[in-house]
C-alpha positions in Angstrom: -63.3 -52.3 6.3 -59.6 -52.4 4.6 -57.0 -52.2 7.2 -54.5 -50.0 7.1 -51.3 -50.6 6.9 -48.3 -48.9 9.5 -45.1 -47.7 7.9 -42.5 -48.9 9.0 -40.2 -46.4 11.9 -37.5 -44.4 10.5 -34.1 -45.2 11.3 -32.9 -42.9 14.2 -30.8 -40.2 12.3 -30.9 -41.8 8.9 -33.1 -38.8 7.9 -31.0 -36.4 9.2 -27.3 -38.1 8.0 -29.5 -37.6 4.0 -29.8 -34.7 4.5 -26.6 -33.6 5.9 -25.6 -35.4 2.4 -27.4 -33.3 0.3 -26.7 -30.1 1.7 -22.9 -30.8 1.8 -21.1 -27.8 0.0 -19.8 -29.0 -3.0 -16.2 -27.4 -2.5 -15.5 -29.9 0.6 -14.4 -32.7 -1.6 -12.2 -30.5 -3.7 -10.5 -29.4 -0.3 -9.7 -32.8 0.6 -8.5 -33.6 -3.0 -6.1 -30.3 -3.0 -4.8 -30.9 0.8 -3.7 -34.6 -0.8 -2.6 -33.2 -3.4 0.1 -31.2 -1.5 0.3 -33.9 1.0 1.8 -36.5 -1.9 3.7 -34.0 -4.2 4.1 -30.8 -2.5 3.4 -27.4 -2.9 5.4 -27.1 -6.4 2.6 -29.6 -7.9 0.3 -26.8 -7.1 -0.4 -23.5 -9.0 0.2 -20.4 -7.1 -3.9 -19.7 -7.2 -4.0 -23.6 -5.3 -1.1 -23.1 -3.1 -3.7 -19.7 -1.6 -6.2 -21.7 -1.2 -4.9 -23.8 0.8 -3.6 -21.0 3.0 -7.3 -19.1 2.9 -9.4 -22.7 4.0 -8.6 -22.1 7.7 -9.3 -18.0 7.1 -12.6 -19.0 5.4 -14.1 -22.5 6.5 -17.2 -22.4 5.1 -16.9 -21.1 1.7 -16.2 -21.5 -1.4 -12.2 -19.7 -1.8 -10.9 -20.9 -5.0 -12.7 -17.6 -6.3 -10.9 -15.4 -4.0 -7.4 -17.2 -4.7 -7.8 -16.3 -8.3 -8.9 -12.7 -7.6 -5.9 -12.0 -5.1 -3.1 -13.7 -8.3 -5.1 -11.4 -10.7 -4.3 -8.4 -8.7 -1.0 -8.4 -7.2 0.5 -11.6 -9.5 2.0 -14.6 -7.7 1.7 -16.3 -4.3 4.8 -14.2 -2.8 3.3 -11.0 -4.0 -0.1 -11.5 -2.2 1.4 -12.8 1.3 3.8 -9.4 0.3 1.0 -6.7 -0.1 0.1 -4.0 2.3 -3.1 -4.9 4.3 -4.6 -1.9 3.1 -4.3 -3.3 -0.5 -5.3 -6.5 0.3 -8.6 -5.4 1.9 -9.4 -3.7 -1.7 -9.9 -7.4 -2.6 -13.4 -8.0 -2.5 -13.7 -11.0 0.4 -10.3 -9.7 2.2 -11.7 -9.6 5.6 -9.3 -7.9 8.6 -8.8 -11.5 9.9 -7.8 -13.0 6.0 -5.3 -10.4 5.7 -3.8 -11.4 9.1 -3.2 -15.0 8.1 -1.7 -13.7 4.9 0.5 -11.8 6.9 1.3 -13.9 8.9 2.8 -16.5 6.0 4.8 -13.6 4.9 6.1 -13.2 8.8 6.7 -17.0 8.8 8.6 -17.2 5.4 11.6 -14.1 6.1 11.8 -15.7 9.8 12.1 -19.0 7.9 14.6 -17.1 5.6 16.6 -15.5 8.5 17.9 -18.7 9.9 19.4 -19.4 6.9 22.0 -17.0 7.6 22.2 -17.0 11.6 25.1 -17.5 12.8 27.2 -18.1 9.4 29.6 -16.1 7.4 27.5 -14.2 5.2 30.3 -14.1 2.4 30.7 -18.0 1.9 26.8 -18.2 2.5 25.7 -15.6 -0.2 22.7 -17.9 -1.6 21.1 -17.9 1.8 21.6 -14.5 2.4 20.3 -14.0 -1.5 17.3 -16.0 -0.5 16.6 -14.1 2.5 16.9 -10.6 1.0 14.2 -11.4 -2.0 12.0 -12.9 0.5 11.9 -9.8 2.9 12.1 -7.1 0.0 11.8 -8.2 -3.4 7.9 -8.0 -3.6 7.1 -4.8 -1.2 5.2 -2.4 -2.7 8.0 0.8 -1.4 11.4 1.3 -1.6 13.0 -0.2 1.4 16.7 0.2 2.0 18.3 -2.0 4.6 22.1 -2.3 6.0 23.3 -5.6 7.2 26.5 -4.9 9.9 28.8 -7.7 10.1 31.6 -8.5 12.8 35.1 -9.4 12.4 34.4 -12.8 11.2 31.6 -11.5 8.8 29.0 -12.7 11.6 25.5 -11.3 11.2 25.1 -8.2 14.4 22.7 -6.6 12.7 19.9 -6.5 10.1 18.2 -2.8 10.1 15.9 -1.2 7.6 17.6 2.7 7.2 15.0 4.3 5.3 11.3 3.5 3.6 10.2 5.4 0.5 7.7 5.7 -2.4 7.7 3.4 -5.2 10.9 4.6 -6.8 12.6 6.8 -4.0 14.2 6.1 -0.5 16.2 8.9 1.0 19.6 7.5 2.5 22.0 9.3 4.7 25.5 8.1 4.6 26.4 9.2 8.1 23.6 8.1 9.6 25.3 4.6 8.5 28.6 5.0 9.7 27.0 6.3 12.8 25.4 3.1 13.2 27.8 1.0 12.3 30.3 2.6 14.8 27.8 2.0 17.4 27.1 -1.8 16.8 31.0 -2.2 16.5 30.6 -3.6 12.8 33.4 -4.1 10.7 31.9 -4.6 7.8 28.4 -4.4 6.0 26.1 -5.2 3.1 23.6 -2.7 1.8 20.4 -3.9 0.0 17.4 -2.4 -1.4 14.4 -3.2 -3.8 13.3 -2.1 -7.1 9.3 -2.3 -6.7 9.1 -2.0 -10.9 10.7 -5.3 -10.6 13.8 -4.6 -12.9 17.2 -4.7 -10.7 19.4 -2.9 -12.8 21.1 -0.2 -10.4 20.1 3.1 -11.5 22.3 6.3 -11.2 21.6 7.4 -8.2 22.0 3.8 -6.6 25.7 3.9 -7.9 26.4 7.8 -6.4 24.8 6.8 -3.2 26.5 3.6 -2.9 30.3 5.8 -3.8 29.2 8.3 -0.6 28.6 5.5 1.7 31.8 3.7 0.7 33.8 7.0 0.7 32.5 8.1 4.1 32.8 4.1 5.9 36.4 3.8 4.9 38.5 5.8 6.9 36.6 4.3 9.9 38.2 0.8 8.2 34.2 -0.3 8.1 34.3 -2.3 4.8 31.4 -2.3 2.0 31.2 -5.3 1.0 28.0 -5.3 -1.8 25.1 -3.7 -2.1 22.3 -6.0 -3.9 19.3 -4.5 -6.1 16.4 -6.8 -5.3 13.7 -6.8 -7.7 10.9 -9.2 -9.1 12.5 -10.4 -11.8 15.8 -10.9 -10.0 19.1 -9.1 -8.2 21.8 -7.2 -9.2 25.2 -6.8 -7.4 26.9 -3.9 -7.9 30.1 -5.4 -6.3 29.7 -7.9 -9.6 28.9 -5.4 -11.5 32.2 -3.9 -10.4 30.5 -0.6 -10.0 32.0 -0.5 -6.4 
């Protein structure tokens, strides 16, 4: 009679480590390829979609994200106008979970706090790119009309940074004694006004230029100075003060 012949033992856990192998989502490698990627060059040798997926691997660990990067940069446009949406719009984003749009958020939070101490503590008026910087990154891609007075001290010292009045896409109402109220009460001396264009185009419309004259005409007997008021948009800013519309 033929004897058989034992196989030989499987290696403990080679079996197992195969098929760990085989079942290995295929997007892990390109993970570890994009986080290198920013590692050696940095996030401007990434695309805007690439730079999101980086920021939705720790939202979503176990899928696939580069499709919902490209979805979110479809819809609203660029990296800074996704972290900028409203969570409500976000969530229309098929794969926008309560939790994603928190960590989105929460980049958003981080950048303008980021932004902010670029101009603690330092004379706004010799540090104007800073203060540029910080205004498009807290305004320049909202969704509403936000106007916002910065009040200044004596030596042109931050006190202050308030938003007055939120609106619709084109419309914020804005009460010039409700300024100079506040700006008697912090003790400012001076401020800056700013507000956003959510079209994206800067240009100062009528209405910017009246409202700008009644706050100016109502702050200066009080000696309260108004220094500028900046148009944020999309595309850029505008300055009425360069302008020389004030």
């Amino acid at each position: 009679m033929a004897r058989r012949t034992a196989e030989p033992p499987a290696l403990p856990g080679l079996a197992e480590a195969a098929a760990h192998v085989e079942e290995a989502p295929h997007y892990h490698g390109h993970r570890e390829r994009l986080r290198a990627r920013f590692a050696e060059a940095g996030a401007e040798a990434l695309a805007d979609y690439e730079l999101l997926e980086l920021a939705l691997f720790r939202s979503i660990p176990r899928r696939d994200v580069k499709p919902l990067a490209k979805a979110l940069i479809r819809r609203f446009g660029s990296f800074a106008e996704v972290v900028s949406a409203e969570p409500a719009r976000l969530a229309e984003v098929e794969g926008v979970s309560a939790g994603v749009a928190a960590d989105l958020k929460l980049i958003e939070a981080a950048g303008r706090r980021l932004a902010r101490g670029g101009i603690a503590a330092r004379p706004l008026l010799s540090s104007w790119s800073a203060l540029l910087e910080y205004l498009r990154a807290t305004m320049a891609f909202s969704g509403r009309e936000e106007f916002r007075v910065l009040f200044l001290d004596r030596r042109n010292h931050l006190i202050a940074d308030e938003v007055q009045g939120r609106g619709t896409v084109d419309h914020t109402p804005v009460y010039p004694r409700e300024v100079a109220r506040r700006a008697l009460e912090l003790s400012a001396t001076a401020i800056i006004l700013a507000h956003n264009h959510p079209s994206g185009d800067p240009t100062p419309s009528g209405a910017d230029i009246r409202m700008t004259r009644e706050i100016v005409t109502v702050l200066d007997p009080l000696g309260i100075v108004v220094h500028d008021h900046v148009i944020l948009g999309r595309d850029g800013h505008a300055s009425l003060k360069g302008l020389k519309l004030i």
